[in-house]
C-alpha positions in Angstrom: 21.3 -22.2 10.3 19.8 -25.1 7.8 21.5 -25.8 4.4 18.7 -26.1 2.7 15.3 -24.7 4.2 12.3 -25.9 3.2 10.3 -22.1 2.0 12.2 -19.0 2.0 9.9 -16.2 2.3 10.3 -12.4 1.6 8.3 -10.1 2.6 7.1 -10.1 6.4 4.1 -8.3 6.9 0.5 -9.8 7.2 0.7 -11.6 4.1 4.4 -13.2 4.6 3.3 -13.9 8.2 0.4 -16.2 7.7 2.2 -17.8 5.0 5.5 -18.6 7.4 3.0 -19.6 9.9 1.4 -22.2 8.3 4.3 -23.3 7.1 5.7 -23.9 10.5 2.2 -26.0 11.6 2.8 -28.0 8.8 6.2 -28.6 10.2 8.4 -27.0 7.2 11.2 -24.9 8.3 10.2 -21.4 6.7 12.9 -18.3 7.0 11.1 -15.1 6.4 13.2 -11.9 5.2 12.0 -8.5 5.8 13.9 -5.1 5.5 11.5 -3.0 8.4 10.1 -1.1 5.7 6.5 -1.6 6.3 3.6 0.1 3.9 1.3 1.0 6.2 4.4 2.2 8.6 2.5 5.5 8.5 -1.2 4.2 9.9 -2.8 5.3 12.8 -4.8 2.2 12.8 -5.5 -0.8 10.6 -8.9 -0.9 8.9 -11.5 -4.1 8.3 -9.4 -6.4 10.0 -11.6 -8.9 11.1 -10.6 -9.0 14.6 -8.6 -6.7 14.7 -9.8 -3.4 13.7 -8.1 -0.5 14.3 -5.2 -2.1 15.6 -1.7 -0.1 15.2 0.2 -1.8 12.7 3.3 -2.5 14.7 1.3 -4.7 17.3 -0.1 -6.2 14.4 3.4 -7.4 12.7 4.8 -7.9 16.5 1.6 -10.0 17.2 2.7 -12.0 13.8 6.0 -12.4 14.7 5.4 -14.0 17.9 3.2 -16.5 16.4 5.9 -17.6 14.0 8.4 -17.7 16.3 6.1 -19.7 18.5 5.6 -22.3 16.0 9.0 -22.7 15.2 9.7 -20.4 11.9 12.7 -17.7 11.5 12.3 -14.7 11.1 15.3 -12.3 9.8 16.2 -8.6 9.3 17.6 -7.8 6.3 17.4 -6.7 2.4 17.0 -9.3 0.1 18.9 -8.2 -3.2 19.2 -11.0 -4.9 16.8 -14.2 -5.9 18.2 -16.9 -8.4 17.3 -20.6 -9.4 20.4 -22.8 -8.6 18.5 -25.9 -10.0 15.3 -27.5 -10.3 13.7 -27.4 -6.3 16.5 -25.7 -5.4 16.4 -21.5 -4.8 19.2 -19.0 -3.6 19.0 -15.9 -2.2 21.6 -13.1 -1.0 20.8 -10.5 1.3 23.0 -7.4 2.0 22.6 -3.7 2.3 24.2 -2.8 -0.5 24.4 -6.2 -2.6 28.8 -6.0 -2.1 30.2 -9.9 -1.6 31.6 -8.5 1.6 28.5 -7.7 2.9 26.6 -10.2 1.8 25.2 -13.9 3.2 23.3 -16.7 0.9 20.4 -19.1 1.8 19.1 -21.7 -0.4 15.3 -23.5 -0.2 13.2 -25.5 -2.0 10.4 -22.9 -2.6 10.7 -19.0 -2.6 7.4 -17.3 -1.7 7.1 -13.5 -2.9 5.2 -11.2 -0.3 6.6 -8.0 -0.7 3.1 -6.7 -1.4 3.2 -3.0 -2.5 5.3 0.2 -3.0 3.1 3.6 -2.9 4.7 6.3 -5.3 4.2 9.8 -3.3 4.2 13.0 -5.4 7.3 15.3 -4.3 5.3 17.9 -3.1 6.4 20.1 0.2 4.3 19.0 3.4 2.7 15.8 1.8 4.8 13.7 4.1 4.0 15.7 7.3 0.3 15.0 7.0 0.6 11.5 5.6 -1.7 8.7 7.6 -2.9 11.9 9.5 -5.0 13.7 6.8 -3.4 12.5 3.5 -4.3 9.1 2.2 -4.0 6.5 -0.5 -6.4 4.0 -0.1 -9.9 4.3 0.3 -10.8 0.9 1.0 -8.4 1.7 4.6 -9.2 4.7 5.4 -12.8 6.1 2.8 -14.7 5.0 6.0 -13.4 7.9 7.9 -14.1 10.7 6.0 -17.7 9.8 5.1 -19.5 12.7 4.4 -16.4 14.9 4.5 -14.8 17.2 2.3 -11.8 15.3 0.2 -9.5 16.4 -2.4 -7.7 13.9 -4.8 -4.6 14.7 -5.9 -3.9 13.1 -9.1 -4.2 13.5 -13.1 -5.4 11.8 -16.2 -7.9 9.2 -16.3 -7.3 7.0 -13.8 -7.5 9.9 -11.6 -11.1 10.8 -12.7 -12.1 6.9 -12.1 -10.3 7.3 -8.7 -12.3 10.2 -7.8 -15.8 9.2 -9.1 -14.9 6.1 -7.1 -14.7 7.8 -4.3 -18.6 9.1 -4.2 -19.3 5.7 -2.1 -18.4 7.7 1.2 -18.8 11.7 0.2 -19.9 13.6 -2.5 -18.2 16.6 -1.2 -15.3 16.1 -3.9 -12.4 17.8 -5.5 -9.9 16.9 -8.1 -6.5 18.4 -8.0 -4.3 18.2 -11.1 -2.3 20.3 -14.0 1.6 20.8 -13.6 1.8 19.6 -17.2 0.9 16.2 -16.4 -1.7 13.7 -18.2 -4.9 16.2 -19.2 -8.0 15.4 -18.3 -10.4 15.1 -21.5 -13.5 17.2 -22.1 -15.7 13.8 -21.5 -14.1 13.6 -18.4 -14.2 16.9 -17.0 -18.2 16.8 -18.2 -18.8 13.3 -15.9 -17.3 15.1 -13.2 -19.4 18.0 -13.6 -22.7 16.0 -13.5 -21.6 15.3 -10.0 -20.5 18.7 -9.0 -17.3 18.0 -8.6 -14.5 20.9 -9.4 -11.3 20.3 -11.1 -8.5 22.7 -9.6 -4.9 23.1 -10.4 -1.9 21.4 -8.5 -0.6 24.7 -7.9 -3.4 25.0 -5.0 -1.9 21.6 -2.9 0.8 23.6 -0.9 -1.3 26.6 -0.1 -4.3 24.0 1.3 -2.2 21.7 3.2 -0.7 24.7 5.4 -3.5 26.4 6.2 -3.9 23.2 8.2 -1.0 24.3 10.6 -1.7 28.3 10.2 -5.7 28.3 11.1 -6.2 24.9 12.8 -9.7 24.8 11.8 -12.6 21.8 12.9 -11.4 18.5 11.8 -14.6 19.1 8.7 -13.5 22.8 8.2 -10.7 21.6 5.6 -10.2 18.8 2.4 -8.7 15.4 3.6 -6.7 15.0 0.8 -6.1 10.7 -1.3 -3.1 10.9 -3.5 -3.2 8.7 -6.7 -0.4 7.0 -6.9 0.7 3.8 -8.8 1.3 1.1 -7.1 3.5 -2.1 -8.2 2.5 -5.2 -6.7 4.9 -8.5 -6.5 3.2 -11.3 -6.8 2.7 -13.8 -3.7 3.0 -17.3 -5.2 4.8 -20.2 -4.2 7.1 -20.7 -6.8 8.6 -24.3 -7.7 12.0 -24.0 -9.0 11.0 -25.2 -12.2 8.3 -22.1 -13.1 10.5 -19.7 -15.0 7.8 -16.5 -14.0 8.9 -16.3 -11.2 8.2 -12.4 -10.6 5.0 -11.4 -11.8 3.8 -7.4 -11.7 0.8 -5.6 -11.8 -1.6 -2.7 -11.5 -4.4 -1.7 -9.4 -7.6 -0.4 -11.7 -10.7 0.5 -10.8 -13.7 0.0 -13.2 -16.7 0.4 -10.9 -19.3 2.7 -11.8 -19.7 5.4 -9.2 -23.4 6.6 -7.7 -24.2 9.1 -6.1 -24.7 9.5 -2.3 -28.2 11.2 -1.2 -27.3 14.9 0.2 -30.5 15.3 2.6 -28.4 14.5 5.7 -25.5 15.9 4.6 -24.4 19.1 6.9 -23.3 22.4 5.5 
């Protein structure tokens, strides 16, 4: 191990990958952290890749790690729990499972780069994880290619679940909005911009019913909703950080403010 390394970065999927390898071209020695803990552990297949589309996220992060490796750059499992600045151009982190001294190692580098990326919230509802990556979604920009033209619930409340759906009419206007359990209301306004694109708003209460009629009738793949949950992301900012920049951790949200239009319905099939 090195005393002092020159990047330390956590986070290893795409974005801490091509981050370590360039590091290791330009002949730094990078360490890269990561806990296993993908996002897109779920995927059957990574989407608008260039190059690689459709690939199986595993091969992809194997296929990263390789490169690193090959280049000369470390790459570590474990959970980063702590991140502290010792001094000016000089970082320190500990990793450990549970953050006890016992348990727990230190590294030190001049820069700390942040690619932890994001953390999907999924609503506590029985079956959502079962059908996850298979029917159930998050992110249309993966996977709204797919159900073009196919019947989709969103799961979500409030306004930014309206945006979300009305966002949505880019690959189907065969839409419904799932909400209620005493969560955020959707306004009159709302409900009336939905309605001018004939989409239905339907209680939560619906969700469980829907998603096992999937195992009971084992309809067509069209016959029944693909469902996008509307969760809230946080995102961790990934910049390289002198030891001088006192925001070091930056957070954020994902909004959408695109106006939605509708799709034309002549080749659309009953």
């Amino acid at each position: 191990m090195i005393d002092l390394y020159d990047c330390i970065v956590i986070g290893a999927g795409p974005a801490g990958h091509s981050a370590a390898l360039f590091l290791a071209r330009y002949r730094r020695h990078a360490l890269v952290f990561h806990h296993n803990s993908p996002r897109n552990l779920y995927s059957h297949g990574v989407h608008g890749f260039l190059g690689r589309h459709g690939i199986l996220p595993v091969d992809l992060l194997a296929r990263g790690r390789d490169e690193v490796r090959i280049h000369g750059g470390l790459i570590v499992e474990g959970r980063v729990t702590k991140a502290e600045r010792v001094e000016d151009d000089h970082f320190r982190v500990t990793v450990g499972e549970d953050g006890g001294a016992s348990a727990s190692q230190t590294f030190d580098a001049r820069r700390l780069l942040l690619a932890t990326g994001l953390r999907d919230v999924k609503p506590d509802l029985p079956g959502f994880s079962e059908f996850y990556g298979l029917s159930v979604f998050h992110c249309p920009d993966c996977d709204g290619y797919e159900v073009s033209d196919k019947r989709v619930a969103v799961l979500g409340a409030g306004r930014k679940a309206v945006a979300f759906t009305l966002g949505l009419l880019t690959w189907t206007d065969r839409l419904t909005l799932i909400t209620g359990d005493g969560e955020e209301e959707i306004g009159d306004e709302d409900r009336e911009k939905l309605a001018s694109f004939d989409i239905p708003v339907l209680d939560r209460s619906v969700f469980h019913n829907i998603l096992y009629s999937q195992r009971i009738f084992a309809p067509e793949p069209d016959y029944l909703p693909r469902f996008f949950s509307v969760s809230n992301p946080e995102k961790v900012a990934g910049r390289l950080l002198p030891a001088t920049d006192r925001d070091c951790i930056a957070r954020g949200r994902i909004t959408t403010t695109a106006e939605p239009t509708r799709l034309s319905t002549s080749n659309r099939t009953a």
